[in-house]
C-alpha positions in Angstrom: -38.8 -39.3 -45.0 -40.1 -38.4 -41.7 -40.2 -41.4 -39.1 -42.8 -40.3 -36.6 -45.6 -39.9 -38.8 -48.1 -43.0 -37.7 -48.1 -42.3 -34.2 -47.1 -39.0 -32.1 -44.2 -39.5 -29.5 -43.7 -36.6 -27.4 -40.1 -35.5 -26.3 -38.6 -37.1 -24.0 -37.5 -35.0 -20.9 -35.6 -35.8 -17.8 -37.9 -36.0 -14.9 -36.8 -35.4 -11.5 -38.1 -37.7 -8.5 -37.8 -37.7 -5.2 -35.6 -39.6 -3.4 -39.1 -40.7 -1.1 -42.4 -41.3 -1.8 -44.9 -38.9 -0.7 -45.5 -39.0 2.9 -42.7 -41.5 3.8 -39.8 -41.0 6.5 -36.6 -41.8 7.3 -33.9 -42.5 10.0 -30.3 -42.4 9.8 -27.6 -42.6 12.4 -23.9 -42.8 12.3 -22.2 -45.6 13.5 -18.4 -45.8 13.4 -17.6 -44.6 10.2 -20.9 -46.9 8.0 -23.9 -44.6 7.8 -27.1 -46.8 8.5 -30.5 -44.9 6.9 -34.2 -46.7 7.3 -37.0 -45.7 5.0 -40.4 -46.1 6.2 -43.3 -45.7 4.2 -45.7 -43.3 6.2 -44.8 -40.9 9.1 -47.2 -43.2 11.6 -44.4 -46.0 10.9 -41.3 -43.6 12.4 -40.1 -44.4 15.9 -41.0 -42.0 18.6 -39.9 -41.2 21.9 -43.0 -41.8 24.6 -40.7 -41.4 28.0 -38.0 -40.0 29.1 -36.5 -39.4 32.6 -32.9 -38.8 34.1 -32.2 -42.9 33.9 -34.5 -44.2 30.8 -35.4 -43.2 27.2 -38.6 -45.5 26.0 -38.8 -45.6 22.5 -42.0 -46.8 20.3 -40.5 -48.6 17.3 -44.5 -48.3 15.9 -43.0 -49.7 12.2 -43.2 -53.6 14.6 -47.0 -53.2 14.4 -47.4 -54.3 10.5 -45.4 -57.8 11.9 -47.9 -58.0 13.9 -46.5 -56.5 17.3 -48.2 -56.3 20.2 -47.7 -52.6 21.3 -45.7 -53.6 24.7 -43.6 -55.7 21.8 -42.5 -52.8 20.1 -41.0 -51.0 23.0 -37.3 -50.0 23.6 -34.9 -47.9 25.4 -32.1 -46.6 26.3 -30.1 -46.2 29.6 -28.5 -43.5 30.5 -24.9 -45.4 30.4 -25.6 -46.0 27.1 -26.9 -49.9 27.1 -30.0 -50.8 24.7 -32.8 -52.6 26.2 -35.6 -54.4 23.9 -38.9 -56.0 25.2 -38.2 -59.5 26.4 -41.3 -60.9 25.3 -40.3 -61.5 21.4 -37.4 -62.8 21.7 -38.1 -65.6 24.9 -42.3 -66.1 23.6 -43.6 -65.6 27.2 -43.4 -63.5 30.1 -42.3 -66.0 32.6 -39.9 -67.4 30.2 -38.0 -63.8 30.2 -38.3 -63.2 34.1 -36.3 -66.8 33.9 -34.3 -66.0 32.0 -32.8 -62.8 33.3 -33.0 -64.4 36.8 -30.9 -67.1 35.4 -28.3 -64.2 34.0 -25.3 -64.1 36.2 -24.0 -60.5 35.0 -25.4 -57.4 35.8 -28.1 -56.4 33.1 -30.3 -53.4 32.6 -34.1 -54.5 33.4 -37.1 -52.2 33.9 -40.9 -52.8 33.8 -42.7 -50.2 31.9 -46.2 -50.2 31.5 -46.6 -53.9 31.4 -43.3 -54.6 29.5 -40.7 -56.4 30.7 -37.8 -54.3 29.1 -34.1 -56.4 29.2 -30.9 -55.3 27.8 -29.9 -56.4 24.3 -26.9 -58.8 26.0 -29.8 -60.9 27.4 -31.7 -62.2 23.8 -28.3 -61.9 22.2 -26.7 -64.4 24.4 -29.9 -66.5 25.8 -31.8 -66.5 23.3 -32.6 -68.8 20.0 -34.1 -66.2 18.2 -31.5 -63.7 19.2 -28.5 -66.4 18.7 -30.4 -67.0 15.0 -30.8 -63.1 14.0 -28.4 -60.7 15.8 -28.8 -58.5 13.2 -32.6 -57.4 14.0 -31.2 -56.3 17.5 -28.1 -54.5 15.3 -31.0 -52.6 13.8 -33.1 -52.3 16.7 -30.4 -50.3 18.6 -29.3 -48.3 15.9 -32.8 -47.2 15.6 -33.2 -46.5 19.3 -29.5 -44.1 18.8 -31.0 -42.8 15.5 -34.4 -41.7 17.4 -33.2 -40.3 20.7 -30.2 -38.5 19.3 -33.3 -36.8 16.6 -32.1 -38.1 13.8 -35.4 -38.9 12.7 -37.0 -36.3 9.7 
């Protein structure tokens, strides 16, 4: 007695999909021996360098913006010792806050002004910070995006 004949079912086959939707991105970067990888859903979303010279890499983390990010919020870099700086402006609410903050800082820190943005190193939220004390592991991300992007492991 045949079993399919009600409704048709047509074979099954294996289908083969791709590891990313279509049009998405992503970043990876090796740290230690742990492999970190972002996924992000559009190419408009994928970190981009917007300025580089002999001392400073600015990087664009443009993903922020869906949170909400101001664009001067989104900003990072990179100096060329190899410290990560994030905008201060997050992580202490106001500008005058952050120029307090730093001036308060009793080691030396990375700081530079770029187009409007107060840029600090990562030390600065991580240590004087409540937001930075609360989630170190958004700055953990924010630099290894920063090392993923300038180094061009970005595709």
């Amino acid at each position: 007695m045949k079993t399919n004949t009600r409704r048709y079912r047509p074979p099954r086959r294996a289908r083969r999909r791709p590891e990313l939707p279509l049009g998405a991105a992503a970043a990876a970067v090796a740290r230690g021996v742990e492999l970190h990888a972002w996924n992000f859903h559009s190419f408009d979303d994928v970190p981009v360098v917007v300025h580089a010279d002999e001392l400073w890499t600015m990087v664009d983390l443009r993903f922020l913006r869906q949170f909400g990010g101001d664009s001067g919020d989104r900003l990072a870099a990179i100096v060329a010792d190899g410290r990560i700086c994030v905008a201060a402006r997050p992580w202490f609410q106001t500008d005058e806050k952050s120029r307090d903050e730093v001036g308060l800082y009793t080691d030396a820190i990375a700081t530079r002004r770029w187009n409007g943005t107060l840029l600090v190193d990562s030390r600065l939220p991580r240590y004087c910070s409540e937001l930075g004390a609360r989630f170190p592991n958004v700055l953990n991300t924010i630099e290894s995006l920063v090392i993923a992007t300038v180094s061009g492991n970005v595709s």
